[in-house]
N, C-alpha and C positions, 0 to 999 in steps of 0.2 A: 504494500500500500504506500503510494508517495506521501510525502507531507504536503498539510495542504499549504497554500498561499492565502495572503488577504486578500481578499473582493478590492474590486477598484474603484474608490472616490476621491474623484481630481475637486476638490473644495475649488469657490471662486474668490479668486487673488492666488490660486498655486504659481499659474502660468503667467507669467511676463509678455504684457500685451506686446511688447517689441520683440518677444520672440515669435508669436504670430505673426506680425508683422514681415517680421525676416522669412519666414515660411511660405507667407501669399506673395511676397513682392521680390524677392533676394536670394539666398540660401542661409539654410541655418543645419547645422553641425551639431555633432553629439557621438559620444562615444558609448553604444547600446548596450544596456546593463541587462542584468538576469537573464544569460544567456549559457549553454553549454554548447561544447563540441565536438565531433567523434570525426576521425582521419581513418578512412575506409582504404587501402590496395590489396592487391591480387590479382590474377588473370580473370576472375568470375566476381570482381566484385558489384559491378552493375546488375551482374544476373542474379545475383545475392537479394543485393537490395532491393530487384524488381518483385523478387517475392516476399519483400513483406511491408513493403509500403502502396498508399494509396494515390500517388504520381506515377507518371510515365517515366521514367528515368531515361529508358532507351528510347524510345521515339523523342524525347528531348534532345538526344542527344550531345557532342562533345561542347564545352563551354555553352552551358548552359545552368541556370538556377529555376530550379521548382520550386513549388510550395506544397506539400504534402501531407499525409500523419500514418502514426504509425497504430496502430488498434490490437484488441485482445483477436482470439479466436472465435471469440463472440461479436466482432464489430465495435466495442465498447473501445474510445478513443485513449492512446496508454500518452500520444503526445502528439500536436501540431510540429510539422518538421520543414525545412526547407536544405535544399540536396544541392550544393555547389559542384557541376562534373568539369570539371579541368584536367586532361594528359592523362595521368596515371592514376587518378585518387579521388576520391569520393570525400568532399567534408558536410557532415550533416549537422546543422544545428538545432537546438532544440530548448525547449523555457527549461532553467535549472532544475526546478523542479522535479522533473522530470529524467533527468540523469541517471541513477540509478536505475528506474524501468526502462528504460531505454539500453543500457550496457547490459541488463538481464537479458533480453531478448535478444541481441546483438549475439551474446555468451551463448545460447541455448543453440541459435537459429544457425550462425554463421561456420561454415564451415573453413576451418584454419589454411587449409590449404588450398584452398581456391580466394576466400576472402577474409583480412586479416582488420580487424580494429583496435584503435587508439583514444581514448579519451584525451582530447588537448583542447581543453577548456583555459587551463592556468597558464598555459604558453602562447594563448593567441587573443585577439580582441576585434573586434568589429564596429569602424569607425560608418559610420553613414551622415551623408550631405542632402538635405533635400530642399524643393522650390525649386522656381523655375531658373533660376543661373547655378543648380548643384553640377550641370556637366561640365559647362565652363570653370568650373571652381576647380572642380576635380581634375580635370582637362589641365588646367596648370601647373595644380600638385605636381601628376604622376608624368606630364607627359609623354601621352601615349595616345592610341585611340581608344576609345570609352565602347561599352558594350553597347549596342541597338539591336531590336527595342527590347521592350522591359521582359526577362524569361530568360537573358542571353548571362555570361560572363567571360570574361579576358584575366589574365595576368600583367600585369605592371611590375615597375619597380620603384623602390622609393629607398633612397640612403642605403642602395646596395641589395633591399631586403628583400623578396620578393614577395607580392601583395595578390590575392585577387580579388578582382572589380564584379559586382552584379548589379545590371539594371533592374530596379523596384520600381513596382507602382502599387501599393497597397498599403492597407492599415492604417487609410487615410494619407499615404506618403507618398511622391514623388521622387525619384533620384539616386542616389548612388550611396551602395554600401561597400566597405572594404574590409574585407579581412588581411587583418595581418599578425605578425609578430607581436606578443606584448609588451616588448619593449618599445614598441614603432608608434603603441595608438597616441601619445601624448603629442610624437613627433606629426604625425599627421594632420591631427587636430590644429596644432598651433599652424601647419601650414596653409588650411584651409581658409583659418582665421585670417591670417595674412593676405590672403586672396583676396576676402573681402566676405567672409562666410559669420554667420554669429554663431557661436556657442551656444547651445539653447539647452535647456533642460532637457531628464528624460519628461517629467510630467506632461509635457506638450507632447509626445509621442504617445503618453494614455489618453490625453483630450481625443488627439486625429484617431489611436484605435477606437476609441468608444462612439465617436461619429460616423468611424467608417461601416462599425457596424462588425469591426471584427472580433471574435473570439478569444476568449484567454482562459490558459490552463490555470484552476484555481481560482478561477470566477463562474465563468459560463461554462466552463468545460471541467467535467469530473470524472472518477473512476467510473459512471453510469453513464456517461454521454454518448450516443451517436450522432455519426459525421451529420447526416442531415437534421440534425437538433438543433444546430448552431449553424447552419450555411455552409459548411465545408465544402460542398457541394456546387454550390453558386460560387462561389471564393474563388473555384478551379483547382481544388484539393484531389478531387476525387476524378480518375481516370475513367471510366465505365467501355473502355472497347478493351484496355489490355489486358493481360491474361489472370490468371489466379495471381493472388496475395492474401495474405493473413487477415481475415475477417470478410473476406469480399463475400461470401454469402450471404451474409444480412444485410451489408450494404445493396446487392446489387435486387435480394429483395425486397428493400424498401423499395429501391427506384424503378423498377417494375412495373413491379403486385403491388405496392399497397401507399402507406406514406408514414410519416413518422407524426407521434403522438403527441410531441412539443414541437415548438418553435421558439427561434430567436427572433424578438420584437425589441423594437423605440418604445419607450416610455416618457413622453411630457409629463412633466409633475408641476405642482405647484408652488414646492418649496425641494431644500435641498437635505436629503435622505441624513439623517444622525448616526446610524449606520447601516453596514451591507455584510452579509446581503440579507436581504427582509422579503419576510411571505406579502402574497398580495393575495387578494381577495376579488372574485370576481360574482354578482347575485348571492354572496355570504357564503359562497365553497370556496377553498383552496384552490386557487389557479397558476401558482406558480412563484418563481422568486424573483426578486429585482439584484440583480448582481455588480453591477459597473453604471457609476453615475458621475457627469463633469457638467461644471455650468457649458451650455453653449453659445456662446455671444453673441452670434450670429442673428439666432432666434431668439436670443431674450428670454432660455428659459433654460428649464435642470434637464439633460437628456440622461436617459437610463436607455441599460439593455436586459433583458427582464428574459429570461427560459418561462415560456407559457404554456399552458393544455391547448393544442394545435382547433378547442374549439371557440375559443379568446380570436375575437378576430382582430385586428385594424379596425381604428373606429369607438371600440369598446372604450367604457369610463371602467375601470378599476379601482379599486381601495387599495392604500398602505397602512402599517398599523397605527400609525399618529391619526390614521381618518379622515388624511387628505385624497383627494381623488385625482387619478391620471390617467394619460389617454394614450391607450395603445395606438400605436403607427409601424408601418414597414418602415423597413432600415435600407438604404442607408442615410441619414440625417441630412448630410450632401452630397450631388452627385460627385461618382468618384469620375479621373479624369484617365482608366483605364480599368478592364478588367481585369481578373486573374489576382491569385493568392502569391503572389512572387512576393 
């Protein structure tokens, strides 16, 4: 059983409106925290990994970034993952969290001599740039050409070291992530800023996930969750032509036969949640819980992401337990300005 995480409540005044700012108009930088990661080689290690995650790995193909996860034998999600294929090696990352499930199944599944893993969490870091000047920014750092479009990745260098680059567009973000060496991410950082990039918090990167509408292990996502409970699916998570992988029966009988029995929904609220996550009440039954809540400035109001009984529809008034009332909506809060879970 993982440990859990806190539910996510981005309070208003967290986020530095000039970090906004820097994000709609500029680039803003950040070195991405609560993160793990696994360094996959072998001659079978994509064929490895093609059977037990819910991305295409191989029809992706060489440099290229997915977004994925990885599930029980029951379809029940063990972790959201994103699969970096560069040359020879597979880096998969994944919410800390989740770490230890993840090197279990890795230990059980992978066979050594075809495919070999590494946990190198504490030896590596992942710098990301996003807004509309993140490629130019980056573009000068690393001097080299940047990946197109977003799904792809390259190799750079930076002070000798070598780095790689993947275009994102998700979780509410725009722009370019790097992995690198952990000695490198400070250096990085400082040189983006130099560019002309702002430093921004991560809390801005929980606002854009909970706007985007994306999922997080240890909020919306638990040891009981499936992929279409939370979007997975819509996200670009979940591959549905490639072949067997670990859990694919239930997933692919959801998507079939039948549907899934919750959903991830918007929650407008009135005021801003004391804490999370909290039961909501729909006609005086249990309908579900409100998990991740940020002010949204935008709207002028509290947005939540709420795991609902899939018969709560869009539309619906809701109770929390303070007795304020909220109003379910489809997600995403604003449109995103691409698809796919990269």
């Amino acid at each position: 059983m993982r440990a859990p995480e806190p539910a996510a409540l981005v309070g208003r005044g967290a986020v530095d409106p000039a970090d906004r700012a820097a994000l709609a108009a500029g680039a803003g930088a950040v070195v991405r925290p609560g993160l793990a990661r696994f360094r996959l080689v072998g001659s079978a290690r994509v064929t490895c990994l093609q059977g037990l995650v819910t991305c295409d790995v191989e029809q992706a193909g060489d440099a290229s970034h997915s977004f994925g996860a990885l599930l029980t034998a029951k379809g029940m999600i063990v972790a959201p993952l994103w699969v970096t294929r560069l040359g020879d090696a597979l880096m998969v990352e994944v919410p800390d969290a989740a770490a230890p499930d993840v090197a279990a199944v890795f230990q059980r599944s992978l066979p050594p001599r075809l495919c070999r893993f590494e946990e190198v969490t504490a030896a590596t870091a992942s710098v990301g740039v996003y807004g509309p000047a993140a490629r130019e920014v980056m573009a000068g750092v690393v001097r080299t050409a940047l990946p197109e479009p977003a799904g792809r990745a390259a190799t750079a260098q930076h002070n000798g070291a070598s780095v790689a680059l993947s275009r994102v567009a998700a979780r509410g973000l725009d722009g370019i992530e790097c992995l690198a060496p952990a000695g490198e991410a400070g250096a990085i950082l400082a040189a983006l800023e130099a560019r002309g990039a702002r430093a921004v918090a991560p809390a801005l990167l929980e606002e854009r996930r909970i706007l985007a509408g994306f999922p997080r292990l240890g909020a919306e996502i638990d040891d009981r969750t499936l992929p279409q409970e939370v979007r997975l699916d819509e996200l670009g998570a979940v591959s549905f032509t490639k072949g067997c992988y670990l859990g694919q029966e239930t997933v692919a009988r959801l998507h079939f036969r039948g549907h899934a029995n919750r959903w991830l929904a918007g929650l407008a609220m009135e005021r801003e949640p004391q804490s999370l996550p909290q039961e909501i009440r729909a006609d005086g039954q249990p309908a579900g819980r409100l998990t991740s809540a940020c002010w949204w400035e935008t709207g002028r109001t509290w947005a939540g992401l709420a795991v609902l009984r899939r018969s709560v529809e869009a539309g619906a008034i809701v109770e929390l337990p303070d007795g304020s009332a909220a109003t379910v909506r489809a997600l995403p809060w604003e449109p995103r300005a691409a698809e796919g879970g990269t």
